[in-house]
C-alpha positions as CSV (number, residue, x, y, z in Angstrom):
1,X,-10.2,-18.7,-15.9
2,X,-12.3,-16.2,-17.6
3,X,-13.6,-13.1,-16.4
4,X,-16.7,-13.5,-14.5
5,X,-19.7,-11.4,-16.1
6,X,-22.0,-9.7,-13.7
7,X,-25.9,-10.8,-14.7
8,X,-28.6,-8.4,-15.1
9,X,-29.5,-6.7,-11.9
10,X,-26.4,-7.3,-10.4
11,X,-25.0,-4.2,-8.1
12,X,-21.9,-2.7,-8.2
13,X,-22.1,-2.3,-4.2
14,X,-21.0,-6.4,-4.1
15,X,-17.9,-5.2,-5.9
16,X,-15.9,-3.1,-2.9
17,X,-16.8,-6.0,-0.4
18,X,-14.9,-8.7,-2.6
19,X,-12.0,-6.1,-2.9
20,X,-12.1,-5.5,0.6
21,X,-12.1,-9.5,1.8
22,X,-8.7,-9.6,-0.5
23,X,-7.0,-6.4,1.0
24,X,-7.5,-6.9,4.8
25,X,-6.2,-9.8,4.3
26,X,-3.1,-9.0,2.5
27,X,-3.2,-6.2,5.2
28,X,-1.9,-8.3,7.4
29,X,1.7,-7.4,6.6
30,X,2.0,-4.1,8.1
31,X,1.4,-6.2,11.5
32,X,5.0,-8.1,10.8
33,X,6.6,-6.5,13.8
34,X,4.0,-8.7,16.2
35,X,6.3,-12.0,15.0
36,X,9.6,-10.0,14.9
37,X,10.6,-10.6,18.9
38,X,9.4,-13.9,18.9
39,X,11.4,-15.0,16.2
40,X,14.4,-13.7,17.5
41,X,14.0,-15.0,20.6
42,X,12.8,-18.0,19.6
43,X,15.6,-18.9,16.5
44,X,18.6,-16.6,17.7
45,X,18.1,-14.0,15.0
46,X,18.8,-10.3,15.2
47,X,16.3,-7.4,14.4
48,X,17.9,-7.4,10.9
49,X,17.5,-10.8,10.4
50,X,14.2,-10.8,11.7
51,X,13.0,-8.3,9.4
52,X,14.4,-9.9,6.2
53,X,10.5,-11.7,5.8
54,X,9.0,-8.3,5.5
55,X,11.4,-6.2,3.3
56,X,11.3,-9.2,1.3
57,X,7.7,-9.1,0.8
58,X,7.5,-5.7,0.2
59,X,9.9,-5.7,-2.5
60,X,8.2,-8.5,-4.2
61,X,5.0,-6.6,-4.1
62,X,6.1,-3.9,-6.4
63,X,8.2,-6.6,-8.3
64,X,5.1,-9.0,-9.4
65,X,2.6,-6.0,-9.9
66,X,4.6,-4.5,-11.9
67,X,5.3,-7.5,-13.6
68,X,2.1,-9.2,-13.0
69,X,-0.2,-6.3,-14.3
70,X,-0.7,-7.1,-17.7
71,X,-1.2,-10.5,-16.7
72,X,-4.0,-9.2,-14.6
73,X,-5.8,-7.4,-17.1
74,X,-5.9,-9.7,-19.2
75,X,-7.5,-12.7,-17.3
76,X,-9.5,-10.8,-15.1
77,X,-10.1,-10.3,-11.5
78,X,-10.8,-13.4,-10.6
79,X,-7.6,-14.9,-11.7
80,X,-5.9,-12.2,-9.8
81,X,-7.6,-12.7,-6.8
82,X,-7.1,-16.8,-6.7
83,X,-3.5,-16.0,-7.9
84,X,-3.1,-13.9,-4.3
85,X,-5.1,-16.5,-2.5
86,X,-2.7,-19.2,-3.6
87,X,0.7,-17.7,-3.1
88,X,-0.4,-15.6,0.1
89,X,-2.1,-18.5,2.3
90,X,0.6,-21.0,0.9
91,X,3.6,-18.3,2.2
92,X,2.4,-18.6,5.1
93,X,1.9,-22.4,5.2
94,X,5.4,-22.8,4.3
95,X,6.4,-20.1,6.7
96,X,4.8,-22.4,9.8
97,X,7.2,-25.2,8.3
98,X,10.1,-23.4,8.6
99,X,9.8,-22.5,11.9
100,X,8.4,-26.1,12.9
101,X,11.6,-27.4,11.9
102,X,13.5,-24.3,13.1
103,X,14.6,-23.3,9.3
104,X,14.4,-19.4,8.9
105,X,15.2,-19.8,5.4
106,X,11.6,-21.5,4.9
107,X,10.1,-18.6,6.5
108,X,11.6,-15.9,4.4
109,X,10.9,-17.8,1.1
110,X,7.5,-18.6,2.3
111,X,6.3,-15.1,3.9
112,X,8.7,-13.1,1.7
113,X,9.0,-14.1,-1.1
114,X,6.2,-16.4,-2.0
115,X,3.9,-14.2,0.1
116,X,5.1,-11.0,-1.3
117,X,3.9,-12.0,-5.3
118,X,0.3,-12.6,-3.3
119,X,0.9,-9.0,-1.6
120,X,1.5,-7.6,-5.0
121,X,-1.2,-9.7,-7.3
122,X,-3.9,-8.9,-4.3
123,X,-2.9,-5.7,-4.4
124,X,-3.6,-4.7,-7.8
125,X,-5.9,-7.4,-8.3
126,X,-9.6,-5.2,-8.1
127,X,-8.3,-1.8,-9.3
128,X,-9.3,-1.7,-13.0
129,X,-12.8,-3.7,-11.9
130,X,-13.1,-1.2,-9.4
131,X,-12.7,1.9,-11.5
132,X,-15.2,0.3,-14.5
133,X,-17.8,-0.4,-11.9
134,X,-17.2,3.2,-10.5
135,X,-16.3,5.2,-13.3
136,X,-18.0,8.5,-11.6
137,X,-16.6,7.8,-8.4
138,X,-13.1,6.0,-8.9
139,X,-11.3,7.9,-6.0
140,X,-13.9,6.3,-4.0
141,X,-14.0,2.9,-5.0
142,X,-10.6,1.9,-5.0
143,X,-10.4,4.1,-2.2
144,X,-12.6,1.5,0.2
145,X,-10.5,-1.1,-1.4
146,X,-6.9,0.2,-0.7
147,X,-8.2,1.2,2.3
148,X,-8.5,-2.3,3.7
149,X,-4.5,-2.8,2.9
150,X,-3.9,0.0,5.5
151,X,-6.3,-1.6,7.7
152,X,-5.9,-5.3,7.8
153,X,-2.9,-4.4,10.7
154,X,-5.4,-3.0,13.1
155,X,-7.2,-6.6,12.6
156,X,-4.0,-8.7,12.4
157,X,-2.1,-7.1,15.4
158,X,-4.0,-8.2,17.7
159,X,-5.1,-11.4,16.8
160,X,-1.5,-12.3,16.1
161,X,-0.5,-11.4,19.6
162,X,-3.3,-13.6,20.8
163,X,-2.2,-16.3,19.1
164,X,0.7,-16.2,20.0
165,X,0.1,-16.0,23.7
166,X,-2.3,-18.8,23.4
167,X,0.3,-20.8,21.3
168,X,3.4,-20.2,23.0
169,X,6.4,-18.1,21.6
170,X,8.8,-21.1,21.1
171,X,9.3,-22.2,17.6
172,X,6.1,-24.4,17.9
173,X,3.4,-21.8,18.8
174,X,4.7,-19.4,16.0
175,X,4.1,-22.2,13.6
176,X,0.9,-22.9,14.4
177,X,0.2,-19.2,14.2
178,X,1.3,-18.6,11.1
179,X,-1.0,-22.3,9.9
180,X,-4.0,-20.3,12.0
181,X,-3.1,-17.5,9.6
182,X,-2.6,-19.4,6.1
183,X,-6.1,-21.2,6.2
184,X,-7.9,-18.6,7.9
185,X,-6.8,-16.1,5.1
186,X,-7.8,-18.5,2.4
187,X,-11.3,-18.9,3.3
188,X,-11.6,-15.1,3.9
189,X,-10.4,-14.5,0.6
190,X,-12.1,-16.8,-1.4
191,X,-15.3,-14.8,-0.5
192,X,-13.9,-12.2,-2.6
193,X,-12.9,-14.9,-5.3
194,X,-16.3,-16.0,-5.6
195,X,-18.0,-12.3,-5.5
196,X,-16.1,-10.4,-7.7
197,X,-17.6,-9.7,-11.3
198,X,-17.1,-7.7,-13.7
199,X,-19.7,-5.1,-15.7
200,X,-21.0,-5.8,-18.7
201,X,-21.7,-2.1,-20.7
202,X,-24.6,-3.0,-22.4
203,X,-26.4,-4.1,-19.0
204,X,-24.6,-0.9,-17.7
205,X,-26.5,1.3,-20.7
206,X,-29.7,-0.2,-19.5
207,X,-29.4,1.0,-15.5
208,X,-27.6,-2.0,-14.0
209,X,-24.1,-0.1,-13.7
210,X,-22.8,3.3,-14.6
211,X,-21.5,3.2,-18.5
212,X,-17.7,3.6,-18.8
213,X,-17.0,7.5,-19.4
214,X,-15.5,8.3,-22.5
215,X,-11.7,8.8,-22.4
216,X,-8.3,7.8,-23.3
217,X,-7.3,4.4,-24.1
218,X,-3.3,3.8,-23.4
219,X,-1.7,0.4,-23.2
220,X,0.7,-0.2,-20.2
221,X,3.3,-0.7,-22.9
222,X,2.6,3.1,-24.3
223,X,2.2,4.6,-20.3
224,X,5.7,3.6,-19.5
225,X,7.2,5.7,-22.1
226,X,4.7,8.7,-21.5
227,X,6.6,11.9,-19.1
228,X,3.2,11.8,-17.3
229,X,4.0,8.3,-16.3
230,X,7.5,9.3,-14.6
231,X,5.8,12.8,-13.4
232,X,3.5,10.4,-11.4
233,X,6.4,8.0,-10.3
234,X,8.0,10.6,-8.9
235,X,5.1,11.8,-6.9
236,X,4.0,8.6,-5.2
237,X,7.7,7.7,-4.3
238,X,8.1,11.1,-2.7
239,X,4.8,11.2,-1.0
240,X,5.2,7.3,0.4
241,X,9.0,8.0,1.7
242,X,7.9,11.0,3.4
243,X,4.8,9.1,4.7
244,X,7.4,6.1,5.8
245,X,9.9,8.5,7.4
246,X,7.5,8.3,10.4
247,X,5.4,5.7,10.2
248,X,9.1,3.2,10.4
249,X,10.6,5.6,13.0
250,X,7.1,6.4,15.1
251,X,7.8,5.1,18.0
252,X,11.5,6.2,19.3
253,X,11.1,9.6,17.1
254,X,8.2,10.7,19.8
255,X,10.1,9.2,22.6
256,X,13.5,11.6,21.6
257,X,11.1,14.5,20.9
258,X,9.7,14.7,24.2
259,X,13.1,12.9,26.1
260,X,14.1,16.1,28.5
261,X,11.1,17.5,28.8
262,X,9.1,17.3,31.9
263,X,6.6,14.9,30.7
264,X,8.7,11.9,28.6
265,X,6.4,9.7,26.3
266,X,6.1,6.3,27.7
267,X,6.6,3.1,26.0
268,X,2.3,2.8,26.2
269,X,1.6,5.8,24.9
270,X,4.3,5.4,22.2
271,X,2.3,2.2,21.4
272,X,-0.8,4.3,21.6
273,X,0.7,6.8,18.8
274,X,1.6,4.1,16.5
275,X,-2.2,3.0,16.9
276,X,-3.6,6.3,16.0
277,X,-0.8,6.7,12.9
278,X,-2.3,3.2,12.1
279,X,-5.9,4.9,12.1
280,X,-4.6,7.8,10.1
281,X,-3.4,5.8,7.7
282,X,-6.5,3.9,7.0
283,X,-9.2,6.7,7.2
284,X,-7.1,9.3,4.6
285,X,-7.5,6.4,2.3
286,X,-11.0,6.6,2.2
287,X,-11.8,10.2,3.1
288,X,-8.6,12.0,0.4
289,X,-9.8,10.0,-2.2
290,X,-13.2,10.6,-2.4
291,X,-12.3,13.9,-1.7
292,X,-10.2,14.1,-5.2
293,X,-13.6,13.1,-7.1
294,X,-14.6,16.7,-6.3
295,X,-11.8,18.9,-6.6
296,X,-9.6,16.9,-8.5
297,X,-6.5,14.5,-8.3
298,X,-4.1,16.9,-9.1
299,X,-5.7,19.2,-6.6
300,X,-5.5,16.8,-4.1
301,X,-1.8,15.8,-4.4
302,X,-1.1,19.4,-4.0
303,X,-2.7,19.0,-0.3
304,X,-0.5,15.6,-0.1
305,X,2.7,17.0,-1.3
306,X,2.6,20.7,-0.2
307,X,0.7,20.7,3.0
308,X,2.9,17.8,4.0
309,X,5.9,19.7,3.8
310,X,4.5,22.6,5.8
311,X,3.7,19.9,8.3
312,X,7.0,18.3,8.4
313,X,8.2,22.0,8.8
314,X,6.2,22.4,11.8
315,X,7.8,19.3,13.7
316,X,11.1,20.5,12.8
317,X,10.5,23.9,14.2
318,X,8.2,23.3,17.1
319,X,7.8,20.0,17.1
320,X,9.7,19.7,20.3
321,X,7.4,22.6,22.3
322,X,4.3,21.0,22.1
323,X,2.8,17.0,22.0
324,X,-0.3,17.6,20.4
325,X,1.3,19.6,17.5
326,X,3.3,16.9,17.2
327,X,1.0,14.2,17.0
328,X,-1.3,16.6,14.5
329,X,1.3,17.2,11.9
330,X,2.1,13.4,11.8
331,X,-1.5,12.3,11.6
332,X,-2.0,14.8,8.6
333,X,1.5,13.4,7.2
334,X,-0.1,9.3,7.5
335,X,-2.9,10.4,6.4
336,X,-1.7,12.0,3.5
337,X,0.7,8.9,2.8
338,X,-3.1,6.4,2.9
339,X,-4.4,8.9,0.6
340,X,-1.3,8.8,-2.0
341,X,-1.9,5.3,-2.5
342,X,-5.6,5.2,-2.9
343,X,-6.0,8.2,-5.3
344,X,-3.0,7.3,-8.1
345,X,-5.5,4.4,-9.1
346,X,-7.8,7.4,-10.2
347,X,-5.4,9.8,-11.2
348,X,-3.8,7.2,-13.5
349,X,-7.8,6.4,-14.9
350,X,-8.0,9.9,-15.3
351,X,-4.4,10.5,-17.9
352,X,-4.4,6.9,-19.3
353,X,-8.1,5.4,-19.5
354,X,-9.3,2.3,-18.1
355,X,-7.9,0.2,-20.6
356,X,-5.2,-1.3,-18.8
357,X,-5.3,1.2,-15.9
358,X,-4.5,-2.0,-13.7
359,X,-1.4,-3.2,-15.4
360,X,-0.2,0.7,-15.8
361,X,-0.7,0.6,-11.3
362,X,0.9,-2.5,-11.4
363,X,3.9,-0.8,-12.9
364,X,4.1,2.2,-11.2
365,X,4.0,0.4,-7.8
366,X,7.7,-0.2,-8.0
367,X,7.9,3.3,-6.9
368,X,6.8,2.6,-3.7
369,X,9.2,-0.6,-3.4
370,X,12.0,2.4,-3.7
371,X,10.3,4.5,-1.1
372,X,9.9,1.5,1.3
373,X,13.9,1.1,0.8
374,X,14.5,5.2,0.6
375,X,12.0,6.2,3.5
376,X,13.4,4.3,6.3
377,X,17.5,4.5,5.3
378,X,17.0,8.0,5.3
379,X,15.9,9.0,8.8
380,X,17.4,5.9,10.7
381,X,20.8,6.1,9.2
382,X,21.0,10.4,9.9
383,X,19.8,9.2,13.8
384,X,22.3,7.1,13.9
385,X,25.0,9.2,12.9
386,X,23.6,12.3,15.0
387,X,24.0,10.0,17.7
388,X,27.4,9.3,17.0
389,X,28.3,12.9,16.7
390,X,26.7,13.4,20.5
391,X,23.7,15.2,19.4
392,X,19.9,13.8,21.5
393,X,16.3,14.4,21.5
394,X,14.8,16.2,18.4
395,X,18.2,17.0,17.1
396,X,18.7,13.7,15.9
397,X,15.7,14.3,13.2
398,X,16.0,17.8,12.3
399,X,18.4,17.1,8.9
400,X,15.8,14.4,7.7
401,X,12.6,16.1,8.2
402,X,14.4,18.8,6.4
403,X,15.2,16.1,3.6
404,X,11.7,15.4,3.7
405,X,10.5,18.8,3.0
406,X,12.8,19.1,-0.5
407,X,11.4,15.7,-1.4
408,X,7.7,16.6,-1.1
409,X,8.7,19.9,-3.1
410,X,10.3,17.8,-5.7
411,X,7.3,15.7,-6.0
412,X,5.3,18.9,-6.4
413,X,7.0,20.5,-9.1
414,X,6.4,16.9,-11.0
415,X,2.6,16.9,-10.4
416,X,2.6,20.1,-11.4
417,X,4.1,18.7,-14.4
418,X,1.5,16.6,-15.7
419,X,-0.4,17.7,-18.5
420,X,-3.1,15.2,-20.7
421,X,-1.1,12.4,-22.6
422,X,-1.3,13.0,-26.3
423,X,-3.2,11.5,-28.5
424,X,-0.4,9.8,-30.3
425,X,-0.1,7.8,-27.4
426,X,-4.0,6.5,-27.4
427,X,-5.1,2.8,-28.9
428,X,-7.8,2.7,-31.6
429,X,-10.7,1.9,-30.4
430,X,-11.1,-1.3,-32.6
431,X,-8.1,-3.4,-32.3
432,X,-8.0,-3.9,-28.4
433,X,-6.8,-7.6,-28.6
434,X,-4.4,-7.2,-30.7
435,X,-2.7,-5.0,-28.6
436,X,-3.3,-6.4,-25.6
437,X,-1.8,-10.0,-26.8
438,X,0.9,-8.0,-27.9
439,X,2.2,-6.7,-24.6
440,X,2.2,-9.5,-23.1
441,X,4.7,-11.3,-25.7
């Protein structure tokens, strides 16, 4: 399947919308938890168990993008996108199988692993179209696409509860929720299949699309064994565990924050938190990154990494006096974790060229597949042992937000670390295929 070429006169405004139709979509797995009691209920499972599906997927995300990235430059968006359609919609076919016939093993191939290589082609599947068609404004573009990853929950939560109250939550409605989901997920993605195109530079020199700045050209093969490429590993895992340190824990942490006051949280407006995290999340993936087109990327992981630890410093401290400082600090921190993810796609233009900027994202990704392991062991296994130890309220946090602060510093001395690759590094200009054919041998 070859690369789509736009015509002449096509705009570069379709582009974002096909992006968009493939990440809300593949969005839908930060709305896993709607299935979790259900399924446990329903099959006998515990909340380990039941959560296998969606640590599976995760890890399979950073697994086939960083496996699947040259593979993705090299045949195009399109590919990509029909790739994700495939393996997504069919996870969650085979998913409504297995819990048809009562087989969780089904569901955790299907959603998990089969559904986590769509997560992770889908994912990376319009950054390098989206940075050529935006080349002034990358933070932006990809921006508006990554966004709709941290979006596609606010969408699927609710109409995956209202499935499943309109199904049933017996073995049989969840099945037919997740079929409702599998073809309703193809369709919506196929607009973006069908959309998507990619620029052509000599239409672009004569006004219908920006020209590709000038800049490096590095191969994936070459970024890997570049310091910057590490430097930035580093920075996303730190900024996405510290990000994930709340967003897994939101909940119960503001319940045990505000336990002995005089006005406890309730279990609504606990929901209600999570909601506005959710919202955070979403609108610093739009609003940082297009922020880092003026003042910089490395500018703007500074904000991420070292006003997030003053933040996490704040709830450690005071978090305890005062609700809305609470809630601030952790809607700067979510935000801040959104914006991590949709500004390395510029940041990694920026050092490395758009040559095969989407294989090279594809790759570093696996960073946040350690995060989504590091993030969550962290804080819940110090609760549970400051719970062990007698200890209640804010107290069982305090150590891991303080864990939190040294990892944002860490990841701040290693942006501070990046410097321009060197030009030993670059491809020449006219040899392109050769190269590329070679990396994927």
């Amino acid at each position: 399947m070859s690369p789509p070429m736009a015509p002449a006169g096509w705009s570069r405004w379709l582009v974002p919308p096909a992006a968009l139709s493939v990440h809300l979509s593949i969005g839908q797995a930060y709305a896993w938890s709607v299935f979790k009691p259900p399924l446990e209920s329903a099959l006998g499972l515990s909340g380990t168990q039941s959560a296998l599906p969606f640590q599976l997927g995760i890890v399979m995300l950073g697994l086939s993008a960083a496996f699947g990235g040259t593979l993705v430059e090299r045949n195009g968006p399109r590919w990509a996108m029909t790739v994700a359609l495939v393996c997504f919609s069919s996870g969650f076919l085979l998913a409504a199988l297995g819990a048809a016939v009562e087989q969780y093993w089904l569901i955790v191939l299907g959603y998990g692993f089969l559904g986590g290589i769509g997560l992770g082609i889908g994912y990376i599947s319009p950054v390098s179209t989206l940075i050529k068609w935006f080349p002034d404004r990358p933070g932006m573009a990809t921006g508006i696409a990554i966004m709709g990853f941290g979006g596609g929950a606010l969408i699927a939560s609710p109409w995956s509860a209202q499935m499943l109250e309109s199904f049933g939550t017996d073995s049989s409605g969840i099945a037919m929720a997740f079929l409702v989901h599998g073809l309703t997920y193809a369709v919506f993605m196929l607009l973006g299949v069908l959309l998507v195109r990619v620029p052509r530079p000599v239409n672009a020199a004569a006004g219908d699309g920006p020209a590709a700045l000038d800049g490096p050209r590095v191969s994936a093969r070459s970024a890997v064994r570049t310091p910057q490429f590490w430097c930035l590993w580093i920075v996303l895992c730190m900024n996405v565990t510290a990000g994930i340190g709340i967003l897994e824990k939101a909940a119960p942490m503001i319940t045990d924050f505000f336990a002995g006051s005089s006005t406890p949280v309730s279990v609504s407006a606990a929901a209600g938190f999570v909601a506005l995290l959710s919202a955070a999340n979403m609108a610093g993936r739009i609003g940082w990154s297009s922020t880092s087109d003026r003042i910089g990327r490395k500018n703007i992981y500074r904000v991420y990494l070292g006003v997030g630890a003053l933040m996490y410093a704040l709830i450690a401290l005071a978090g305890d006096s005062s609700k809305p400082l609470f809630v601030l600090c952790a809607l700067v921190i979510l935000s801040f974790y959104g914006g991590g993810f949709a500004t390395v796609p510029a940041y990694l233009k920026d050092l490395f060229g758009t040559y095969q900027v989407g294989a090279i994202h594809g790759r570093l990704l696996t960073a946040w597949s350690t995060a989504g392991v590091l993030g969550p062991l962290i804080v819940n296994w110090i609760a549970d042992r400051q719970e062990e130890a007698g200890k209640d309220g804010s107290s069982l946090y305090t150590l891991s937000l303080f864990i939190m602060i040294g990892l944002l510093a860490v990841g701040f001395v290693a942006n501070e670390l990046v410097r321009p690759v060197h030009p030993r590094h670059h491809e020449p200009a006219t040899r392109p295929e050769e190269k590329e054919a070679s990396d994927v041998q």
